[in-house]
N, C-alpha and C positions, 0 to 999 in steps of 0.2 A: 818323550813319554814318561819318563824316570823324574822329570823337573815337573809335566803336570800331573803327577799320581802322589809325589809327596806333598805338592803345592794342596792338593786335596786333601790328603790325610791331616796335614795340621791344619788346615780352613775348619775339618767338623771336628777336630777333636780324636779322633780315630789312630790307633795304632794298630797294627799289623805285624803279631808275632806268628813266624811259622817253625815248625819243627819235623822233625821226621818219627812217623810213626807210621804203620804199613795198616793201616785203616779206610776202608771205604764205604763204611759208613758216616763218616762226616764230611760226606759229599754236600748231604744237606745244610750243612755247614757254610760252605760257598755259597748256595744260593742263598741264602739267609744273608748272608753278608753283601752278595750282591743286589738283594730288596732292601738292607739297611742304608747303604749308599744314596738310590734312588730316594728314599726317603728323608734321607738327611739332607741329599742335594736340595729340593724341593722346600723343605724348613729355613734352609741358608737363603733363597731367593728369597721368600719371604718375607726371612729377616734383612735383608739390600744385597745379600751376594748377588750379583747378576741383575738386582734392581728389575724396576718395570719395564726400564728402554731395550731388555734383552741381550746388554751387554755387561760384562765381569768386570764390575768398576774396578774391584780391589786386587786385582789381581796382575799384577805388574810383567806377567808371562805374558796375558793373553789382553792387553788394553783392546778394547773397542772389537772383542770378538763375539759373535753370536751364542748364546747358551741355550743346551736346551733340556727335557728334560730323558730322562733313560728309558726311550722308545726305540724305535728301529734306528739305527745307525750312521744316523744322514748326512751329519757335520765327522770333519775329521776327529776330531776331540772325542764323540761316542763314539766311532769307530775303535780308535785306541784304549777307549775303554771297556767294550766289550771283546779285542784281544785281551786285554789284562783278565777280564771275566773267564774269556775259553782258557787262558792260561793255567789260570788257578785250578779250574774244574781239571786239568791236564796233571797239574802237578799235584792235584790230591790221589785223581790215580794211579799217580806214580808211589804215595806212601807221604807225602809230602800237604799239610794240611793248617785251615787256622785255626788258633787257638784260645785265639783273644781280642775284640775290636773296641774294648774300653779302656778308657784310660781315667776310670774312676778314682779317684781318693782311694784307695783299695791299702788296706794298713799290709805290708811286704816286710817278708822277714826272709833270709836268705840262709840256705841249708846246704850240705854237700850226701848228694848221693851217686857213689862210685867216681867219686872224682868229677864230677859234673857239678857246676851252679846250678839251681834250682832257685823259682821264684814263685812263694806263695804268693798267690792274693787269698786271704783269708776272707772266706764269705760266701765264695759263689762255684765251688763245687762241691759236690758230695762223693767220697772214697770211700773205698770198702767198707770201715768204722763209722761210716753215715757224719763222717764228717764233711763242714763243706768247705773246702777249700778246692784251690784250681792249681796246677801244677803248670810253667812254663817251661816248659825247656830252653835253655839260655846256651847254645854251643861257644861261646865266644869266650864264657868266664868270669872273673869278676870286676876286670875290665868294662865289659859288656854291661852289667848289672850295674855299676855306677853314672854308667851312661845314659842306662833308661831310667834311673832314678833321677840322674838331673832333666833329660827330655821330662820327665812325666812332671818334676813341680814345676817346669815352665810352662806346662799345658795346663797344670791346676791353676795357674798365676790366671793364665788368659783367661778361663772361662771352667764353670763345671761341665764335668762329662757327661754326656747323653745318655749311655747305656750302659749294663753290666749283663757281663754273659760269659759262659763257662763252656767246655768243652760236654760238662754232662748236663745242666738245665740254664735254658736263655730267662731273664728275669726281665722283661721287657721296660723300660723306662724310659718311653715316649712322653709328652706331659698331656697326654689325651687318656691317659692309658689307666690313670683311676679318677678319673671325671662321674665314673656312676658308682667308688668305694663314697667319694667324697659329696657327692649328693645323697648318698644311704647316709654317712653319719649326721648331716645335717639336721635331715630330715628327722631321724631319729630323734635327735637333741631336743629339735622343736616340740616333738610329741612328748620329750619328757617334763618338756618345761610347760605346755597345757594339762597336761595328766595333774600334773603338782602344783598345781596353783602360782605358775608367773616363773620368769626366768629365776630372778632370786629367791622367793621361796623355794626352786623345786633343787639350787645349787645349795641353798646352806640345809637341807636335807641332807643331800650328797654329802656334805662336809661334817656333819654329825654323824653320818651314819656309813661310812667308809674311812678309816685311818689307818692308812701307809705304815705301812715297817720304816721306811723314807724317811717318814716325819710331814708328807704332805705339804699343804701351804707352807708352812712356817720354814721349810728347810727346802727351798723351792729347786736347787743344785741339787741334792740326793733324789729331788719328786724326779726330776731329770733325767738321773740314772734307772731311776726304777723300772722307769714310760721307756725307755731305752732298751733296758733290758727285754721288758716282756715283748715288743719290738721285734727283738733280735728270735725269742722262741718262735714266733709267727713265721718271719722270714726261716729258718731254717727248718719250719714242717714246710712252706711253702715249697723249698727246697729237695724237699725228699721225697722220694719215689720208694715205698718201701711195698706197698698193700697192691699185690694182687688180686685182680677184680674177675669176673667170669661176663664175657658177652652182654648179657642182659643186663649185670651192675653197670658195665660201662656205659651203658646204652642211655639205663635212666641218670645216671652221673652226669652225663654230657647233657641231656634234656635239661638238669637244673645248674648247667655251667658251670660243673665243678672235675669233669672225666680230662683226661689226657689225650684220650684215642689209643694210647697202645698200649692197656690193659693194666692200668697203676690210676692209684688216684691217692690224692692230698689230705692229708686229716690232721686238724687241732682237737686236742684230746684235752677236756676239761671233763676228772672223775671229780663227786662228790662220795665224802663218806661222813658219818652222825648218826643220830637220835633216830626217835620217832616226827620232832620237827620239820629232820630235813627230807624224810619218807613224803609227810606231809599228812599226815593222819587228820582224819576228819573232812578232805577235800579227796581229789579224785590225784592219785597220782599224776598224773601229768599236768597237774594246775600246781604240785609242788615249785620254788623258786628256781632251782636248777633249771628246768625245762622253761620256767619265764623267761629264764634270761638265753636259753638258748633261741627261742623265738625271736627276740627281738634285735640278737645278732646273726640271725644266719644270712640275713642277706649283705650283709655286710662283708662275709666271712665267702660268701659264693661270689659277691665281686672281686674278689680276687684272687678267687680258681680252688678257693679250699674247703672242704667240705669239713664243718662243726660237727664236732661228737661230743654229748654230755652224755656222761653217765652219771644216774641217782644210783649208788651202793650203798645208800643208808641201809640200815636196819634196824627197827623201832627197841627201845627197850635193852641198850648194849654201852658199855663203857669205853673207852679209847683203848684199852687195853683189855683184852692181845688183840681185837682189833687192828693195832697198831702195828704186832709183828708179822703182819698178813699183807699189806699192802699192795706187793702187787698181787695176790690172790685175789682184792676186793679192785682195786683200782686199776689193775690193769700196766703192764711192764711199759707201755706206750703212753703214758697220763704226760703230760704238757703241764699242766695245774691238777694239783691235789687240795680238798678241804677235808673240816671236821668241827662239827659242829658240838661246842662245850655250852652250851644254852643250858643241860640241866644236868643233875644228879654228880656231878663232879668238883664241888666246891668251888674256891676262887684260887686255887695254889695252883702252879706252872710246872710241876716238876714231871709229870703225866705228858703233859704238852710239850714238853723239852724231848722228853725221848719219842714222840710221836716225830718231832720235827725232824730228828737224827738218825730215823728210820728211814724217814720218806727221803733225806740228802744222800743217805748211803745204799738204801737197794735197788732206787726206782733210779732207769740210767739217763734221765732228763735232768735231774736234780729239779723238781717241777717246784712252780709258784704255788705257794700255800693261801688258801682261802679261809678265815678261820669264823667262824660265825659266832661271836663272843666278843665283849669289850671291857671284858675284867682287867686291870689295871694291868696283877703281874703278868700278864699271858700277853697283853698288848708290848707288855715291855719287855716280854722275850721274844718275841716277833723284831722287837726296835735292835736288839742285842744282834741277832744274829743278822741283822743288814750290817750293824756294823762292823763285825768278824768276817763280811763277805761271804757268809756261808748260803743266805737266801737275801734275794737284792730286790726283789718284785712282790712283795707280800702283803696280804691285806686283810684286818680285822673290819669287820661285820656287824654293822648294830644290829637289831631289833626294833621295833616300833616305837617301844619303851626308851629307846634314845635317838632316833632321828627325826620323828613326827614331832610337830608344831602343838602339842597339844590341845593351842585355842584353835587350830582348824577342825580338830574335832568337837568342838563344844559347841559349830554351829551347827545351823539347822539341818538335815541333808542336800536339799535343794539351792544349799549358799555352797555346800564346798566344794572344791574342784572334783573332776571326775576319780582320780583314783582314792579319792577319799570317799566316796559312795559306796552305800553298800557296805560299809566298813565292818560290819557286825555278821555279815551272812556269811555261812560256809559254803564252800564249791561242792560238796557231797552231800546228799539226800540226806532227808532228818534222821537223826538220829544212827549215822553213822560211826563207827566205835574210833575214836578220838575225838571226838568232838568235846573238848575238856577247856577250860579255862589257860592253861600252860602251851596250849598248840596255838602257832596261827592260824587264823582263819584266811579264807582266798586272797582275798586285797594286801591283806599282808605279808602272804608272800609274793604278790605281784610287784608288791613297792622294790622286796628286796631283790627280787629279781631282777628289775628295773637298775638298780644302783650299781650292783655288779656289770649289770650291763656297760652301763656310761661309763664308770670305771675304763673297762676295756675301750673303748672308744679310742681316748687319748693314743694308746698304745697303738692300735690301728690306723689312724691318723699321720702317727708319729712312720708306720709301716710305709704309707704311701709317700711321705716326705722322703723316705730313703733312698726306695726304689725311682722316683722320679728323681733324685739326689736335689732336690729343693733344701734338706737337711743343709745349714753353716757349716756341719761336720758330717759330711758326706760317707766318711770311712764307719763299714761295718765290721764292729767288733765282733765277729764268730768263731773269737778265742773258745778249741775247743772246751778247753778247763773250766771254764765259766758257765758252761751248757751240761757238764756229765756229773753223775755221782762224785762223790767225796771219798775217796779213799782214806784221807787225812781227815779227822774230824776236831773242830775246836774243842780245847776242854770246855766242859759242862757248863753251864752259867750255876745251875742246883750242887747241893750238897750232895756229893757220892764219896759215900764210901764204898772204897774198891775192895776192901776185904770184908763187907758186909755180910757175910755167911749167906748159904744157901737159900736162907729166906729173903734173901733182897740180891737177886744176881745183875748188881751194875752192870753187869760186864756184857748182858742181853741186853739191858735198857737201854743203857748209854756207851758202852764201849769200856776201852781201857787205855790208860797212857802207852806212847809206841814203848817207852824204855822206863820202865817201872823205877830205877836206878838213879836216872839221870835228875840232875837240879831241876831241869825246864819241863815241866809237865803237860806244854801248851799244844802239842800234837797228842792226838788221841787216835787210835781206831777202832773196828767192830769188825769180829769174822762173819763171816759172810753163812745171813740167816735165813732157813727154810720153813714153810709153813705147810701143810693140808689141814683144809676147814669142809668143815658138812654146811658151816652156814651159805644160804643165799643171799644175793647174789654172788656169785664165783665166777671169775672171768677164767680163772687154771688155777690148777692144784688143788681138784677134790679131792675129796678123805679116800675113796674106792681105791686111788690110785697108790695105795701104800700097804691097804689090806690082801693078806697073803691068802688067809683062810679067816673061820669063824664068823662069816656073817651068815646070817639068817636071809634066806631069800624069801619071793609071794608074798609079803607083808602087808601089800595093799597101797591102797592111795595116803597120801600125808595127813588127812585128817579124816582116815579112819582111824577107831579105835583098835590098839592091841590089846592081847590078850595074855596070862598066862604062858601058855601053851606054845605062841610064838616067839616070846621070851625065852625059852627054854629049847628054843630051836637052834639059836644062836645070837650072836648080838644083832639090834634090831637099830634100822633106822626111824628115828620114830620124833616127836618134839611132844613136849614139855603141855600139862594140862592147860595152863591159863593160855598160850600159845595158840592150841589148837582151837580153844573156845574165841580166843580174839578172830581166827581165821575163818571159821562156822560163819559168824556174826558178819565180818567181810562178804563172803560168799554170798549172802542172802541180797547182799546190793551191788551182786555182778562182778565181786572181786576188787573193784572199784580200780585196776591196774597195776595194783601191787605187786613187787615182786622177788620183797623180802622175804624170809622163812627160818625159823631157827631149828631146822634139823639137826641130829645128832647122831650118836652111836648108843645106845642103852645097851645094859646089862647086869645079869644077876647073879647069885650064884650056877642058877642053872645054866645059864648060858654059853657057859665051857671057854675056853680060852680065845682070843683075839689074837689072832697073829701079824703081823704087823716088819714090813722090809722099808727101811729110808735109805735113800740112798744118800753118799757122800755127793754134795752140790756145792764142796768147796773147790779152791783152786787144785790146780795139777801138780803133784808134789815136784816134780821134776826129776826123780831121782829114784833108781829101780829099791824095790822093795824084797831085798833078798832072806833078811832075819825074822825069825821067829816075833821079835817084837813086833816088828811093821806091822802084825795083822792084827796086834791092840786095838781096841776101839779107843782107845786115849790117841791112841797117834794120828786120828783121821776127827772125831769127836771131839767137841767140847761141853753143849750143853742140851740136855734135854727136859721139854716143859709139858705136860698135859693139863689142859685146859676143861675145865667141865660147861654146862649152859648156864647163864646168868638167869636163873630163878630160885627162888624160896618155893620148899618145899614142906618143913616141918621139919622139928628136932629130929626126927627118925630115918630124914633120907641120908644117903650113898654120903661116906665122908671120903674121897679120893686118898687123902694121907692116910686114912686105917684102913679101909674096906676092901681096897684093892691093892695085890701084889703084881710088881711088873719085875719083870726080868727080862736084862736089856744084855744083849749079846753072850747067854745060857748062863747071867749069873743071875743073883735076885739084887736090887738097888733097894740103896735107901731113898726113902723120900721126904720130902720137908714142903711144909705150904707156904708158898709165896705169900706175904704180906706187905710188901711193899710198893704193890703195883699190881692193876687188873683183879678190882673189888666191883662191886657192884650192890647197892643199897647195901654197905656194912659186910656183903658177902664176900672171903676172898674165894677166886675162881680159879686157880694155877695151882701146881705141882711141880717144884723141881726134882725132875727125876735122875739121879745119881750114873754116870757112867763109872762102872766098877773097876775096879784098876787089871782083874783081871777077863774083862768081858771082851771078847773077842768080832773082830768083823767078819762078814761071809763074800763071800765071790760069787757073780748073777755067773752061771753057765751062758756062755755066749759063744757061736761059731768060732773056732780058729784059738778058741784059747784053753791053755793046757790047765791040767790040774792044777791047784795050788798056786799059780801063775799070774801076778798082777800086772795085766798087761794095761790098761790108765784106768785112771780113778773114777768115772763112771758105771765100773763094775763094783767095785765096794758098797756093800747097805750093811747094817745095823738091823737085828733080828731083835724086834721086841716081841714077848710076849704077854701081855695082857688079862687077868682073870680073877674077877670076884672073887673073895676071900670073906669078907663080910656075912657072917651068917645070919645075921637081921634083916638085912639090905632086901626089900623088897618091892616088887612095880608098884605097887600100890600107895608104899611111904615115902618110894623117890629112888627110882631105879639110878645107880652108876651110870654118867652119860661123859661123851668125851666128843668134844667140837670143835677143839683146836690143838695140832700137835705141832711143835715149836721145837728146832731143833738149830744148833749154829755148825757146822765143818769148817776144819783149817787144813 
């Protein structure tokens, strides 16, 4: 039985690791492995194991004996295979379980925990840290471990392995098994190349109006890496089980083929953040490009069990910055791909875009693909910099119409040009809907580029289905975690930073700071770890409320009613900005049109009386008790703090945030100085660096269980601002004091 169970396992390819673990829940396990057998046996007949005359040609045990396939038990050979079957089921209830039935190219790296080998296969599970790797247990040693290292490259010699599968998610790789990913992308393809007039017209589209951080066509080894990378993000949301569902989500989840059955479900997370372009002003929100292009891949993305999430966080009329220190406020701690659309009001310089990049690699913990909707030279070639530093490997600048459309397709008649050229001139929202302006596209044009982002991803999903069925030449999935998480290490800057820039240019929020200010090598950089609350819309976490201690004004009414006086003087009021409100009036009349941007804020006057205001410390855990009088400095927990006001013109006479308002930040009063080097808007700058006083002190939240004066972890620690008109001019009427973004770093 020992001579036909091995003679099986190297005929399909199958190994068989077991270990001890007192689990019974991976009962299910066995059976699965015992429906993998059947199934593999079955695949080998077909391919001539056992041949059509129902004898095991190749098999030098069993010449000229009958086969059959794993039904009831007839012949001796299934009967000894369904003891081996009751075996296992036996010995799993005994604590004793599998672990592993591939023997995939699986890249192995060998570790010691408690004196035990350990054998990663990096790829195919996911541990506590949402990493996915698989743990074998190896009791033999390192003996052991070089043995299965040589068993496994003589099994890669013979043949690729059939499956990959893990003790927490099986990734099934039958080669039936994405036959309708692979008939979605076809198909798709096809419609992109009638849409756009012919295969090659609609690919040197593509090629104008999509360019890789890679380098694309011309550097076709890096296009490689990149398809590979964005690959590997797909594979490891496919991987993860994070998002609990409630009954009825799972319900309709499973209806659209993308539920689990046991209360989890799969999501790729593509946020968008920009302009008013990327809102899509003038068309109806959900005809904006983000949502094209999630149409045209969802079903691509449900053939293979994962459910697409885009989110549009545009909001019309705002600059990259402090947008930029907000990130996952607007984008979401979950984003897989992040964009940002520089199409207007931001000149053609990079340096904006540099610390946009260095935000999104250090707070968001995907380290996510950047989408950039611009094809300004220096931005495209800091896009191309940082593939090359490895810091972003999958990224991709964005044309516009104005660089990927064929021109002379538009100069014919409409009835000569292909279909997504039709109509080219009409917007998707009712006449005279408020953007309907010369600088916005209109519907088709953002259909085109929806379209292209689309195909773009394609490859990568393409590339997905080659893995998993391991049709890939290079079979082995890299899900080195490092390559997947935030940057704790950041390159130095590609831009000119000065590090002692003074308070009005604080590199040290934008871009970080060298690890050893000292040292010759200046090529490690990092950034303490940056918090945000914003009033603007869309918010996925971290509204402003949640920081406000006292001093707001309550019953103020709906967002575009009018205040008054009176309310003003109640407390500080949430409220948005006149031209704001009248653009949203204007919306309203045509249904809202889905929009679901909003530039609310916090106003305030003199009357308004003071804002009180608690941040808490959201850096790391000092590690080390805090016994001295200094520990309770707010230097020792603080480093920097920013107030942000709304990007509008208002008239020489509104709120200037550097004079008009004093803040006193942990019971001293701060100086404050206006940012100028970052986060302007039309010529305006919008930030304040607000001074943490050398002698301002931190407070301790009252919580169960802990004493007085007693810093039991860093959680309890906030920072007591308080906040209050000083300006005796400053009036609602000439441009009330408003504050929309508060921007703080902890170390």
């Amino acid at each position: 039985e020992t001579v036909d169970f091995y003679y099986f396992l190297t005929q399909t390819n199958f190994k068989l690791h077991l270990h001890t673990e007192l689990t019974l829940g991976n009962l299910s396990k066995v059976i699965y492995f015992r429906q993998s057998i059947s199934n593999m046996m079955q695949r080998k007949r077909a391919a001539g194991y056992g041949g059509g005359s129902g004898v095991r040609k190749n098999n030098p045990y069993h010449a000229g004996t009958p086969t059959r396939s794993f039904g009831r038990p007839k012949s001796t050979h299934g009967k000894k295979l369904y003891v081996l079957f009751f075996m296992l089921l036996l010995a799993t209830m005994l604590g004793i379980y599998t672990s592993s039935f591939g023997t995939s190219k699986v890249t192995q790296t060998q570790t010691k925990t408690n004196g035990d080998s350990i054998v990663k296969n990096v790829g195919v599970k996911m541990d506590e840290h949402e990493h996915i790797i698989d743990h074998l247990s190896n009791p033999n040693g390192d003996a052991a471990v070089e043995a299965e290292k040589s068993q496994n490259e003589e099994s890669n010699d013979s043949g690729k392995s059939e499956a990959l599968s893990s003790t927490a998610t099986t990734i099934s790789t039958s080669t039936t098994s994405y036959i309708s990913t692979r008939e979605a992308i076809q198909s798709i393809k096809g419609e992109f190349y009638t849409r756009y007039g012919g295969k090659d017209e609609a690919l040197a589209m593509l090629q104008r109006g999509i360019l890789p951080a890679s380098g694309g066509s011309s550097k076709p080894e890096n296009d490689e890496k990149a398809t590979r990378h964005t690959a590997e993000r797909i594979i490891r949301a496919k991987n993860r089980k994070l998002i609990p569902i409630s009954n009825e989500e799972q319900e309709e989840l499973e209806e659209d083929g993308v539920g689990d059955g046991d209360g989890h479900h799969n999501q790729f997370v593509i946020a968008f953040g920009g302009y008013s372009v990327t809102v899509g002003r003038g068309n109806f929100y959900n005809q904006s490009y983000p949502f094209i292009m999630q149409n045209v891949l969802k079903p691509v993305f449900k053939s293979m069990g994962l459910e697409l999430v885009v989110r549009n966080s545009a909001i019309g009329g705002i600059p990259s910055f402090p947008y930029g220190f907000c990130l996952p406020n607007f984008l979401g701690m979950d984003a897989d791909v992040v964009s940002w659309d520089y199409g207007m009001n931001e000149g053609n310089g990079a340096e904006a875009f540099e610390s946009y990049l260095r935000h999104s690699i250090s707070t968001l913990p995907k380290r996510p693909m950047m989408i950039m909707l611009d094809t300004k030279a220096r931005r495209v070639d800091m896009l191309k910099k940082y593939f090359d530093n490895g810091s972003l490997m999958d990224s991709i600048a964005v044309g516009r119409a104005d660089v990927a459309v064929n021109k002379h397709i538009l100069e014919k008649a409409e009835s000569d040009r292909p279909e997504g050229f039709q109509k080219w001139d009409e917007w998707g929202g009712p006449k005279g809907s408020p953007g309907q302006s010369s600088w916005h596209p209109k519907y088709k044009e953002h259909e085109m580029i929806g379209w292209m982002i689309a195909i773009h991803f394609l490859d990568a999903l393409e590339k997905v289905a080659d893995i998993l069925e391991v049709k890939d030449t290079n079979s082995s999935i890299d899900m080195d975690d490092a390559a997947h998480e935030k940057l704790v290490l950041l390159p130095k800057p590609e831009s000119a930073v000065r590090t002692n820039g003074g308070a009005e240019s604080p590199s040290h929020l934008l871009y970080g700071v060298p690890l050893d200010d000292e040292a010759a090598d200046d090529s490690r950089w990092h950034m303490d770890p940056v918090s945000c609350r914003t009033s603007f819309l869309p918010n996925e976490h971290g509204g402003m409320t949640e920081i406000i201690a006292s001093g707001l004004a309550e019953g103020v009414g709906d967002d575009l009613e009018s205040r008054d006086d009176s309310q003003y003087n109640d407390g500080w009021v949430v409220d948005v900005g006149k031209v704001e409100r009248d653009t949203k009036r204007k919306v309203k009349k045509h249904g809202g049109m889905g929009y679901i941007d909003m530039k609310n804020a916090l106003y305030g006057i003199p009357g308004s009386g003071t804002l009180q205001l608690e941040l808490p410390h959201e850096g790391p855990n000092h590690g080390h008790k805090h016994s001295k009088d200094t520990d309770m400095l707010a230097s020792h927990w603080f480093d920097t703090l920013v107030f942000c006001e709304v990007n509008e013109k208002r008239g020489d006479n509104e709120c200037k945030p550097d004079k008009d308002i004093t803040y006193t930040v942990g019971g001293v009063e701060a100086d404050v100085v206006q940012i100028t080097s970052a986060a302007a808007y039309l010529n305006k700058s919008l930030c304040v660096n607000v001074s943490i006083p050398k002698d301002a002190r931190v407070s301790l939240k009252e919580e169960d269980g802990a004493e007085e004066n007693q810093l039991a972890d860093h959680e309890k620690v906030y920072l007591k601002v308080d906040v209050t008109v000083t300006g005796e001019k400053v009036t609602r009427k000439d441009g009330a004091c408003s504050i929309s973004h508060i921007v703080w770093q902890s170390h």
